[in-house]
N, C-alpha and C positions, 0 to 999 in steps of 0.2 A: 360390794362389801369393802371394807373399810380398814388395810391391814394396821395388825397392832404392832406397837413395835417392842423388842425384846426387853423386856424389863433385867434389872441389875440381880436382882437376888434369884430370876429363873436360869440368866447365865451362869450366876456362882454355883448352882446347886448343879445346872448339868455336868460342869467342867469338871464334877468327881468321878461322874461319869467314865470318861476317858479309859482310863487303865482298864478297868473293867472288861470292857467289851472287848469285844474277843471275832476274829476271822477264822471262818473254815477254810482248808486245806484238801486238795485232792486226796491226803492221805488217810484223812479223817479226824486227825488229829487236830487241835486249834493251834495258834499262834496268838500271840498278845500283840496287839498293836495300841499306835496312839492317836487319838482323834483329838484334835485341841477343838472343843466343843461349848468354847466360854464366847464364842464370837459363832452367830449364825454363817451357815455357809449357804445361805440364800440370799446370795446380792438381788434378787429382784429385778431379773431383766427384764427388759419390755418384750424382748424379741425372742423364740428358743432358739439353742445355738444348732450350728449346722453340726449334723452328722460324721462330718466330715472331719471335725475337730472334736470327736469323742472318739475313745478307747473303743476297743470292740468290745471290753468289757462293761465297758459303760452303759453301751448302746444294749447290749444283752440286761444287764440289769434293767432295763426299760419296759420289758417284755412282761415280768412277773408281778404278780402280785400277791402279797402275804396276809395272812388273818390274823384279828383279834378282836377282841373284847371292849369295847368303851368302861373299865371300869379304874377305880381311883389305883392309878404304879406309883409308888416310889421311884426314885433314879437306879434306885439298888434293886428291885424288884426284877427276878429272872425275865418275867414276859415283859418289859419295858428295854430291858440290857438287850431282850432279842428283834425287838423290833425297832429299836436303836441300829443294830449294827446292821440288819439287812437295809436299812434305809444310808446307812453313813459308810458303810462296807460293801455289801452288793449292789448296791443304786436302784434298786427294786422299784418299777414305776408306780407301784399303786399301792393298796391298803385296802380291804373290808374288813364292816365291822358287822359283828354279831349281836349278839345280846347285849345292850349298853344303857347309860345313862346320859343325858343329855349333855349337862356338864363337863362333865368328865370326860366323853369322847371329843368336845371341843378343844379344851386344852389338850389332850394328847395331841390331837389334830394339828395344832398349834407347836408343839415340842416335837414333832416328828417332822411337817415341812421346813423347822429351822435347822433341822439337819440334813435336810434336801440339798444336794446339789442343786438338781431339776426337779420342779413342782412335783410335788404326788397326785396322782389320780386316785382320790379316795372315795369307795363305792360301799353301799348297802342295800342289802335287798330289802326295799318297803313296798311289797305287792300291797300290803296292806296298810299303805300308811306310816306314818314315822315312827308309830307305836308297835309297827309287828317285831320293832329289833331296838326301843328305846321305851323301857319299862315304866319309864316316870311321864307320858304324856299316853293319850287312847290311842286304845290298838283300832284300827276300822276295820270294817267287815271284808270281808275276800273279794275276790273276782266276781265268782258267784251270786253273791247278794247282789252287787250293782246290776249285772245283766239281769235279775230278776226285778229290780226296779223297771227295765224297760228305757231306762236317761241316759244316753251316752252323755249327756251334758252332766248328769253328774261326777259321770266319772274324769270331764276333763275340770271340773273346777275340783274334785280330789287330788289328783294327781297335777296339779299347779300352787294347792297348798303345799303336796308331800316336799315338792320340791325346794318352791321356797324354807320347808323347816331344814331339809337337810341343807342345803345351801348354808343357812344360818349356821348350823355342826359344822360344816367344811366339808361335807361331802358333795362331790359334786357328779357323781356316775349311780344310778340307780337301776339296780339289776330287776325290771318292769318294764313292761306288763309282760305277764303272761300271756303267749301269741299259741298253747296249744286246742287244738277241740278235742276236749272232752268227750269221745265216742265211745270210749269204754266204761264202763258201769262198775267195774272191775278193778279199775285205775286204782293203785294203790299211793300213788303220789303226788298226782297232779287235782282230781279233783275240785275240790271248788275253788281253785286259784284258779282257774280257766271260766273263762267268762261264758262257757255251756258246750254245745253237741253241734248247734249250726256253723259252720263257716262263714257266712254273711253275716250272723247276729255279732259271733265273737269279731268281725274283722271292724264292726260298728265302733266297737269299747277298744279294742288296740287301738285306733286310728285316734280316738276320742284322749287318749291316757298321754300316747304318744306326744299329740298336740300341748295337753298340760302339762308335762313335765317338763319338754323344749318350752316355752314358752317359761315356764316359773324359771327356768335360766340351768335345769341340771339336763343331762346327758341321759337319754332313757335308751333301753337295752331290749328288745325282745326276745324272748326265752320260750322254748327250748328247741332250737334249728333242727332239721325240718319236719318236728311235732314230736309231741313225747304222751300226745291224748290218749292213742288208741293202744298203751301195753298195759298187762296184769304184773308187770315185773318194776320194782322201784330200780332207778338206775345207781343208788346210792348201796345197793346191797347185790346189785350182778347188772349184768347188761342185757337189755329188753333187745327182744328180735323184733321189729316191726316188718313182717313181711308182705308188702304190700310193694305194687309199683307203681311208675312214672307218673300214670292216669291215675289212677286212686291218690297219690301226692297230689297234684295239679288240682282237683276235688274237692279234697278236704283241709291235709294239712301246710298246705303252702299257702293257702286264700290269705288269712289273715297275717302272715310275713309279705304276703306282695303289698297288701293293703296298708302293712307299717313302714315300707321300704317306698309306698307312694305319699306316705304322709311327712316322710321325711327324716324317717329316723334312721340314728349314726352310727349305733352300736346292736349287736348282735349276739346273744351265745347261743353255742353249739352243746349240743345234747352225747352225752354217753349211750347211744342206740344204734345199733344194727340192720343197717338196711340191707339186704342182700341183693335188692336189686338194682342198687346202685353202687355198691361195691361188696364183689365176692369175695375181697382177700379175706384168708382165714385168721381169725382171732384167738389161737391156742390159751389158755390161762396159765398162770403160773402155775410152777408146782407146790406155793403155800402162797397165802396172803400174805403180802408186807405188813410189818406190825406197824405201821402208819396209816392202815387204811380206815377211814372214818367210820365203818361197822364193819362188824366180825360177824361173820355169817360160816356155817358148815360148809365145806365142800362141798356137798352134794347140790348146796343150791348154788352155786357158781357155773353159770351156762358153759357148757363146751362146744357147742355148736355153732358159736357166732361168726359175725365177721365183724374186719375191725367197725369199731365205733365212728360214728358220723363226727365227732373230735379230729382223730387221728386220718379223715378221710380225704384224700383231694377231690376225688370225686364229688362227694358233697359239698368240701367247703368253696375249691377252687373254681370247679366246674359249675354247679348248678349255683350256687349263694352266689359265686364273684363273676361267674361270665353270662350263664344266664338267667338270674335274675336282678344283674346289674348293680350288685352293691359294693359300695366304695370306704365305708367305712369302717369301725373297728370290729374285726371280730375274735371274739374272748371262749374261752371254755367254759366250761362247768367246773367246777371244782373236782380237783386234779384226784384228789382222795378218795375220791367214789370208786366202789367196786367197779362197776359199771365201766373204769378204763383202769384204776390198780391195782386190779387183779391177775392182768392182762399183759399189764408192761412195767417196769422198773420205771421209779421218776424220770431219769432221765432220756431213758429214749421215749417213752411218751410224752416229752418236750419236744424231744427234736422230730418227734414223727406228726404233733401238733401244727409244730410251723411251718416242713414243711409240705403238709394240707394245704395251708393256708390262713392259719387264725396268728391272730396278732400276739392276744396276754394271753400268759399261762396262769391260770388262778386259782390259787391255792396248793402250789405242789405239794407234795407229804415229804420232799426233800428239797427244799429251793437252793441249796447252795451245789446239793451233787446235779441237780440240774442244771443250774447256771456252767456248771463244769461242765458237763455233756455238750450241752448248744457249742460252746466255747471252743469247745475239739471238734465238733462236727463241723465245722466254721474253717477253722485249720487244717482242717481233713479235705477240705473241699466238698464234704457231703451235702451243706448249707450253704449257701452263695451270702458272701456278704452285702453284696446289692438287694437280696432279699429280703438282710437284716436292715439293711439303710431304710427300705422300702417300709417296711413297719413301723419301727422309729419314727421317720418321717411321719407317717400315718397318727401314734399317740404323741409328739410333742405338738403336730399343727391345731389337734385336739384338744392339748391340753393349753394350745394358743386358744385357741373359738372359747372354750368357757372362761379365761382371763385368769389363769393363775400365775401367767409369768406378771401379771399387774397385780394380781391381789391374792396371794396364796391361804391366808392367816384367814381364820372365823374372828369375827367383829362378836365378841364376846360380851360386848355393853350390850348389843342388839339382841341377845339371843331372847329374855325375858320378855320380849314385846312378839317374835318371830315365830319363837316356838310354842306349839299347846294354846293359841290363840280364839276367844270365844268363836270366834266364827268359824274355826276348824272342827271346833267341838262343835258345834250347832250342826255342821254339813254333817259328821259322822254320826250324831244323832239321826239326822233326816235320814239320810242312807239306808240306816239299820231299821228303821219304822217302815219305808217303804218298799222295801224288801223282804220283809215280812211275808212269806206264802202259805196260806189254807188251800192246803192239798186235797183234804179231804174235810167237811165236818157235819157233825149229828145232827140232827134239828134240835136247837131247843139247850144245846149244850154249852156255845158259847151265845155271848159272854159269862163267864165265873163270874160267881155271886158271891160277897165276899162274909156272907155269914153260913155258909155251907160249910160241914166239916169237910177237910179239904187233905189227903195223904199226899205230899211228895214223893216221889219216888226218883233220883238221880243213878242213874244206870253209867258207869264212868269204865274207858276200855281200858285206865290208871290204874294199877294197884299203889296209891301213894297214900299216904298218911293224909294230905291236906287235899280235900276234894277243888273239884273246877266246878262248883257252883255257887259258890259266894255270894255274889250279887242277886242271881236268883231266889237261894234261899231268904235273906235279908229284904229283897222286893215283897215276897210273898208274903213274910212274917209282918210288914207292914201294914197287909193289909188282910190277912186271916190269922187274927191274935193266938186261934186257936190252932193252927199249923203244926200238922206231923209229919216228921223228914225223915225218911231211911235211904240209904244207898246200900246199889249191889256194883262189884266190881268183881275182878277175875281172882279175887281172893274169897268172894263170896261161896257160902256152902248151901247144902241143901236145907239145911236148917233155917239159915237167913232167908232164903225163896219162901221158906212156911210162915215165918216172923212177916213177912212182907203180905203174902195174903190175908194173914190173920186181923196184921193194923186195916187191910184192905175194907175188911168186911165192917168194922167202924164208922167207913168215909162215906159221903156222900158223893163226892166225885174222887179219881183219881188222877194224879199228873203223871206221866213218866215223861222226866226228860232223858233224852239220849247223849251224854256224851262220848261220843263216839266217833272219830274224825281223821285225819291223813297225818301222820309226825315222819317226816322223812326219814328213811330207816329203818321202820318199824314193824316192816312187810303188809301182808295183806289186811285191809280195814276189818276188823271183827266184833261183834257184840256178845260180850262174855255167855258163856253160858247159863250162868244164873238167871240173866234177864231172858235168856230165850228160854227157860224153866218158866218165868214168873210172865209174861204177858200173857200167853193165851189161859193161864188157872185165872187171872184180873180178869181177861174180858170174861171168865164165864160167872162170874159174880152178876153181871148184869147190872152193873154201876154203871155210870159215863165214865169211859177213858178217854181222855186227851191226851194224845204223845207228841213233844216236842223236838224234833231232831237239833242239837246245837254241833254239829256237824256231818259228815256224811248224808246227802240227801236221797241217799239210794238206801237207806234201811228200808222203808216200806217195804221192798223186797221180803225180809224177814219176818214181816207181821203183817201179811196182808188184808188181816180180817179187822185190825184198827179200824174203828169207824172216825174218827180227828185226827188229824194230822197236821201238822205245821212244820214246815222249813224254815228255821231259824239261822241256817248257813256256818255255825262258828259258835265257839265257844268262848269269844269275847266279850267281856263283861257289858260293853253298848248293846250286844246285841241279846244278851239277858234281860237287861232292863227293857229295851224295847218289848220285847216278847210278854214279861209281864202286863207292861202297858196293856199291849192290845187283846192278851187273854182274856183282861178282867172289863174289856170294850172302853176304856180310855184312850185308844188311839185304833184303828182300822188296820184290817189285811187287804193289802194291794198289789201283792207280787204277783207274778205267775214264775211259772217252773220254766229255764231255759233248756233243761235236760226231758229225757225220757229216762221216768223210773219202769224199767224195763215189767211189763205183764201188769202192774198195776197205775201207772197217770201218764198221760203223753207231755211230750213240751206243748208250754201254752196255758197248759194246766194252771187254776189259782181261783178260787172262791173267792168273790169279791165283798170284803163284810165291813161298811160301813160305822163309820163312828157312832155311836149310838147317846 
C-alpha cells in the first residue's frame, strides 16, 4: 500500500483538536494537556526504534489495545477526542474495530496512525469475512458453512480475500480463525464459528485460513487458547470451567492450535476459561460486577468455583502455549470486559496478572488508563521485570516491522473502491453459501418447492425486535410465489399468534418454518421461543409438508425431531437466505454434509445429496 500523505485542510481541522483532549491521572481526575496535532507525529521510519530509547511508559502503552466503532467522528465528537488521546497520550499499540463502514473506518484509520508516535496495530474480527464487522459490503457464512462444504481450498482463497479487503481499511491483525472443536451441542458461544466436532477436520480449515490470510499480507490470530468448544457457559457473561485434562487436551482441543502453529501462524488469543487441571489457583469473583463490564448478568450466574482463567494463567500461557508447544509469537487476550475475567479481577491487576502469564496485548480493558497505571507501578514495584516488558515490546514492534507499517502505515484510500466488495469476493461468498447448503433430512416428493403452491412462511426469530432478520428471504420468496403468506413468531409471541399461525397453516399447501435462531455473544444459552415450540408439532400434525430451515443454530433438530425436512443453512446472513431460496425451489443443489453430530437425531457426515434439477 501506498501511504497518503497529510492533506492541509485534515491538518487544520485536527489542530482544534488539541486543547480538547484531555489525560487521565492516577487520581482520576483529568488534566488538560497540549498535543500540537497540525503536523503528523509519524515520521515514517523504516526501522522500529529500539526499546531501549522508549519511556517505560511508552513501551507500556504498546501492550494495549482500545475499541471502536468505524463510523463517521467529527474532531469534536467524544469517541474520536477518546481515541485521539489514548493513541497521542497513552501510546496504545493497537485499535479494533467493531461494527463499521468501510470508509469511514479508513479514514479514521488514517487520522489516528497520523497521531501515532509508533505504527498502530489495527485489528478486526472477520471470522466471517469483511462483512461480519463492515455493514456496507456481504457478510459470508461462518466457520461452519465452509467445513460443511468439505474445501479447505475455499476457505484459504476466503480468507486471502478478507485480508486483502481489510488490508485495504488499514487493518492489518485479524482476530481468525476460530481454532475451537465444537464438541458441545450446548455451546452457547462458539458454535458455528468453529469449523465442527472433529479435530482433524477443523485443524484442515485453520491450517487452510491461516495460510490465506498470511499470504493476503494480514496477521491472522487463532482463537480461543486451549479451546472454548466443549462449555455450556459464554465467557462473555461468567467463566466456563472446562474440566478436562492434559490427555483429553492433547485429543481434542490442542489438535488444531498445533496444526496453526505448524502452519505458521504468529498470533494467538487466550480464552477466559478454567481449567483446573492445569491450574488450581482459586478464582474468587468480585463482590459486584464492575459497571464496565460488557454484560450484566445476576449474581447467581457468576461462577464461584473456578480457577483463574487460562488469560491470567502461566501455566497455560507460559508453560504449555510458550515452552511446550513452542510458540514465539504474539499472544493477546480476549477482550478484557468479559465477565469470564471482570468479574474476577479489577482492570488493572488483570493487566498485570495477564503479562505476567505470559500474553503480549491486553485488549480491550474496561479501564485502559487505570491499567496502564497498574502495569506502570508493578514495573516500579519490581512485581514485573522490565526485561519482560522489553521482551514484549520487542515481540509487537518486530511485528509491526514484518507487516511493513513503519514503510506504510496509511490505507491508500484511492484503492479502496477496486479492493473492497470486489465481484469476485462476492462470487466466492455466493459459491460458499450454495455449497454449503445441507439436507439433513428430506421427505420424498417435497423438494423442490413448486412455485405455484400456496405457500405459508413462517419466521421463527429468538429477536424480539421490531425489524425481523428475514428480509432477503421473504423478498426471494415473494419473487417467486406471488401469492406468499409471512407470519412470525418471536418471544413476544402469544398463544393467540400460535392459533393465528395454525389456522393460515391449514390454507397452505406446504409450509416453510425458518428458524432464526443462532449464538449473539452474551446472550446466554441458544433458545427457540416458546411459541414455536407451541406451533410445530400442532403444523406437523396437519399433515401438510413441512420444510424447516435452520438460519442458524444447527442443533435445533434436537427440538423437533419428528421434522421430516430439514436444512442447515448455518447463519442468518442475507447470502445465505438467498442461497437457501435458490436451492429450496431446485435452482441450485444441496451438497453439504453435517461436520457436527446433532446429538440423537443425524451424525457427522450426514447430508442428502440433492441434485440440480
Amino acid at each position: 500500500m501506498k501511504t497518503a500523505s497529510a492533506p492541509r485542510a485534515l491538518a487544520a481541522a485536527t489542530s482544534a483538536l488539541a486543547a480538547a483532549v484531555l489525560a487521565s491521572c492516577g487520581s482520576g481526575t483529568f488534566q488538560p494537556i497540549t498535543i500540537d496535532l497540525s503536523k503528523s507525529q509519524a515520521a515514517e521510519p523504516a526501522e522500529p526504534p529500539s526499546v531501549r530509547g522508549m519511556t517505560l511508559e511508552e513501551k507500556i502503552g504498546q501492550l494495549f489495545v482500545v475499541a471502536g466503532s468505524g463510523v463517521f467522528l467529527n474532531d469534536e465528537a467524544p469517541a474520536f477526542k477518546e481515541l485521539a488521546r489514548q493513541v497521542s497520550v497513552n501510546r496504545v499499540g493497537g485499535v479494533i474495530w467493531f461494527r463499521s463502514n468501510v470508509y469511514e473506518t479508513a479514514v479514521l484509520n488514517q487520522r489516528l496512525q497520523r497521531l501515532a508516535k509508533i505504527p498502530l496495530l489495527v485489528s478486526s474480527d472477520l471470522e466471517a469475512g469483511a462483512g461480519m464487522r463492515f455493514g456496507d459490503v456481504t457478510w459470508g457464512a461462518w466457520a461452519m458453512a465452509l467445513a460443511a462444504t468439505g474445501d479447505p481450498a475455499l476457505a484459504e482463497r476466503r480468507a486471502r480475500a478478507t485480508a486483502a479487503e481489510a488490508r485495504a481499511i488499514g487493518i492489518a491483525q485479524i482476530f481468525a480463525p476460530v481454532a475451537d472443536v465444537n464438541v458441545n451441542a450446548d455451546n452457547p458461544v462458539i458454535n458455528v464459528r468453529s469449523f465442527g466436532e472433529d479435530p482433524a477436520d477443523v485443524s484442515r480449515f485453520v491450517t487452510a485460513t491461516v495460510k490465506g490470510l498470511e499470504s493476503g499480507g494480514a496477521l491472522a490470530t487463532l482463537k480461543h487458547f486451549p479451546g472454548h468448544g466443549d462449555t455450556a457457559v459464554d465467557s462473555h457473561r461468567s467463566l466456563p470451567v472446562l474440566p478436562v485434562g492434559r490427555d483429553r487436551l492433547d485429543a481434542v482441543e490442542l489438535v488444531p492450535f498445533r496444526a496453526g502453529i505448524a502452519a505458521g501462524v504468529r498470533s494467538i488469543m487466550v480464552a477466559h476459561v478454567s481449567l483446573p487441571a492445569l491450574d488450581p489457583t482459586p478464582a474468587p469473583p468480585l463482590n459486584e460486577l464492575p459497571k464496565e463490564a460488557e454484560v450484566t448478568v445476576p449474581a447467581s450466574e457468576i461462577e464461584t468455583k473456578a480457577t483463574l482463567p487460562a488469560t491470567l494463567s502461566a501455566p497455560v500461557v507460559t508453560e504449555l502455549l510458550r515452552n511446550q508447544l513452542g510458540f514465539t509469537g504474539l499472544v493477546v487476550t480476549d477482550s478484557m470486559r468479559m465477565n469470564g475475567v471482570a468479574a474476577y479481577f479489577v482492570p488493572g491487576e488483570a493487566a498485570v496478572r495477564a503479562l505476567l502469564a505470559g500474553v503480549d496485548m491486553i485488549l480491550m480493558s474496561p479501564d485502559t488508563d487505570g491499567a496502564i497505571q497498574a502495569v506502570v507501578a508493578a514495573v516500579k514495584a519490581g512485581r514485573i521485570s522490565e526485561k519482560r516488558i522489553n521482551e514484549t515490546v520487542d515481540r509487537i514492534l518486530a511485528e509491526k516491522k514484518r507487516l511493513g507499517l513503519f514503510e506504510s502505515r496509511e490505507p491508500d484510500l484511492a484503492a479502496i473502491s477496486k479492493a473492497v466488495g470486489a465481484p469476485e469476493t462476492e462470487a466466492l461468498e455466493a459459491e460458499i453459501a450454495r455449497r454449503s447448503l445441507t439436507l439433513v433430512r428430506g421427505e420424498t416428493g417435497v423438494l423442490p418447492l413448486k412455485k405455484e403452491a400456496k405457500l405459508l412462511s413462517l419466521v421463527v426469530s429468538d429477536e424480539a425486535t421490531s425489524k425481523g432478520p428475514a428480509g432477503v428471504l421473504t423478498a426471494e420468496l415473494k419473487g417467486r410465489v406471488p401469492g406468499l403468506k409471512s407470519l412470525r413468531l418471536d418471544p413476544r409471541s402469544t398463544a393467540d399468534d400460535v392459533t393465528a399461525a395454525v389456522d393460515a397453516a391449514k390454507d397452505a399447501d406446504v409450509l416453510l418454518v425458518s428458524l432464526f435462531v443462532r449464538t449473539r455473544s452474551g446472550q446466554g444459552p441458544i433458545a427457540v421461543p416458546e411459541a414455536a415450540k407451541a406451533v410445530i408439532p400442532r403444523l406437523l400434525e396437519l399433515g401438510r409438508p413441512v420444510v424447516a430451515v435452520s438460519f442458524g443454530s444447527p442443533y435445533l433438530l434436537r427440538d423437533f425431531p419428528a421434522l421430516p425436512t430439514y436444512v442447515c443453512a448455518w447463519g442468518t446472513q442475507d447470502v445465505m437466505q438467498a442461497a437457501a431460496v435458490r436451492a429450496l425451489f431446485g435452482e441450485a443443489g444441496f451438497e453439504g454434509k453435517l461436520p457436527i453430530t446433532i446429538p440423537g437425531v443425524a451424525r457427522r457426515g450426514d447430508g442428502i445429496t440433492l441434485p440440480l434439477r
